[in-house]
C-alpha positions in Angstrom: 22.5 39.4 37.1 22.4 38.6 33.5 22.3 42.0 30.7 19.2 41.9 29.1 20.7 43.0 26.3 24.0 40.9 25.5 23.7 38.2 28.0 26.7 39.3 29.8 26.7 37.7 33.4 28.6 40.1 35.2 26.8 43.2 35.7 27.7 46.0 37.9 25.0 47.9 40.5 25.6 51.5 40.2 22.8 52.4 42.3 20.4 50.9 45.3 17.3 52.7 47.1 14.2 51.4 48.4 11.0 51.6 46.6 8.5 54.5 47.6 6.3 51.8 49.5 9.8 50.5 50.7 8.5 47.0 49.6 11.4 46.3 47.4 15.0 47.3 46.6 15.4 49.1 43.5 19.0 48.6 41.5 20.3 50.3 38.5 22.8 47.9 37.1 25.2 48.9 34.0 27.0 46.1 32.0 30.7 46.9 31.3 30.7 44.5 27.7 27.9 46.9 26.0 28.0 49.4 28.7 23.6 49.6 28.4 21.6 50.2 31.9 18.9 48.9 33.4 16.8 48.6 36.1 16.0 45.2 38.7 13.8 45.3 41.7 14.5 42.9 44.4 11.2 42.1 46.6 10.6 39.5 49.5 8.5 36.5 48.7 7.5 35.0 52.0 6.3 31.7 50.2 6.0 29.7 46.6 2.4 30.1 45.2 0.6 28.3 42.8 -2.6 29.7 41.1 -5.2 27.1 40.3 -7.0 28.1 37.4 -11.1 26.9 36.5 -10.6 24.2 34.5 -8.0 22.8 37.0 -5.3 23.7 35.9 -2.1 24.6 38.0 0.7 27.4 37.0 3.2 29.1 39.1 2.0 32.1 40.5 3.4 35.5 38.7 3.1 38.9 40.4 3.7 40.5 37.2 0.5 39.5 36.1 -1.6 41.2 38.0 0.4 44.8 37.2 -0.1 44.2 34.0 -4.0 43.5 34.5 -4.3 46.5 36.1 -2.3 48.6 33.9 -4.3 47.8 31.1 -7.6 48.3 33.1 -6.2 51.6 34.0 -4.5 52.7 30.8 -4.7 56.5 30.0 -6.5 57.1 33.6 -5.0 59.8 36.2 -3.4 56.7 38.2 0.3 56.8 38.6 2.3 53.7 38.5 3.6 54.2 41.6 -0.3 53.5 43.3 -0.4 50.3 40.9 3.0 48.9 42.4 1.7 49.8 46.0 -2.1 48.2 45.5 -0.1 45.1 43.5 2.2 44.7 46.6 -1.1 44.7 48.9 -2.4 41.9 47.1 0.2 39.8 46.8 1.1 40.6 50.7 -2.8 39.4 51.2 -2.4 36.3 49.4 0.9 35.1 50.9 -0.6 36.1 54.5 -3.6 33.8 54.1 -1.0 31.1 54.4 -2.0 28.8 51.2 0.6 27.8 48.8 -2.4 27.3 45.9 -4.5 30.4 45.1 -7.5 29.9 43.1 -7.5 32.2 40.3 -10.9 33.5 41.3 -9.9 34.6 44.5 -7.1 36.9 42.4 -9.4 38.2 40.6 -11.6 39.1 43.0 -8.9 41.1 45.2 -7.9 43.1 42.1 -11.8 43.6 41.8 -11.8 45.1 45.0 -8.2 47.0 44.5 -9.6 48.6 41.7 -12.9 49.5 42.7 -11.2 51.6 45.3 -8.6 53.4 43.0 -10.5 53.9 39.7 -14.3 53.2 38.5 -13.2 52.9 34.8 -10.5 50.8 35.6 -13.1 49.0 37.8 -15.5 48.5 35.4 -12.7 47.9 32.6 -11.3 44.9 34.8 -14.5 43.4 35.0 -15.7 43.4 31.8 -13.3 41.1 31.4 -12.8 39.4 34.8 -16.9 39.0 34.9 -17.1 38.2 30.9 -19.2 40.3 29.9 -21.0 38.9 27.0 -24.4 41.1 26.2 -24.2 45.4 26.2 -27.2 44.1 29.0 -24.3 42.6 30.7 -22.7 46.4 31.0 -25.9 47.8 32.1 -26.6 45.6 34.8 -22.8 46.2 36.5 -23.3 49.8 36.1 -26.2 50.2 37.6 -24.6 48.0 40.6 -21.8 50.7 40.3 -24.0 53.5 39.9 -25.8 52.3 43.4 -22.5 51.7 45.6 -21.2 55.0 44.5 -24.4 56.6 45.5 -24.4 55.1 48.7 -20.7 56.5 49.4 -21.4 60.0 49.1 
């Protein structure tokens, strides 16, 4: 593994343990040329995805992506990483299981839709100002009123 921080190639694990979800391997490597540490995860990828975005476009599929969606949906809300790793890892395990190799972007969206729906209304609502483009403040009100409906129907 390569040091982030001076190229190095020869890095040294100091530590290994499973993730909480135990979905992944978590290392803490140390390079002995500028002696810095840092952290790689090691996951299983049970095929090669390819998201195939609206206008037709193809791209390789990045995991990474949607955690960062979803962090920024749920920045400064009560929701640990930790749940964002574990919902992320759902997804991606839901996508591979379906057994296509390309994903239409659409149908990502739509599962982190329904991730978030269940782990954080503003986060929910967040995504899909975005995800839904939003492009009127009648836009809003519509979707919140949706919202406002399935959460009365829940309690």
């Amino acid at each position: 593994m390569r040091c982030p921080f001076c190229g190095n190639e020869e890095t040294q694990v100091k530590d290994s343990r499973p993730t909480e979800d135990h979905a992944a391997i978590r290392r803490r490597r140390s390079c002995p040329d500028c002696e810095q540490r840092f952290t790689t995860f090691e996951r299983v990828q049970l095929r090669e995805m390819t998201v195939l975005k609206s206008g037709g476009r193809k791209q390789p599929f990045d995991r990474d992506k949607i955690m960062k969606s979803m962090q920024i949906a749920l920045q400064k809300r009560p929701v640990e990483f930790e749940k964002i790793e574990k919902v992320t890892t759902g997804i991606v395990r839901k996508l591979e299981s379906q057994g296509e190799h390309e994903i239409p972007s659409n149908l990502i969206g739509a599962e982190v839709m329904k991730a978030l729906k269940d782990l954080d209304a503003v986060g929910y609502i967040r995504y899909a100002s975005v995800y839904k483009d939003f492009r009127e403040p009648d836009d809003f009100n519509d979707f919140l009123e949706d919202v406002k409906k399935l959460q009365g129907t829940q309690s």
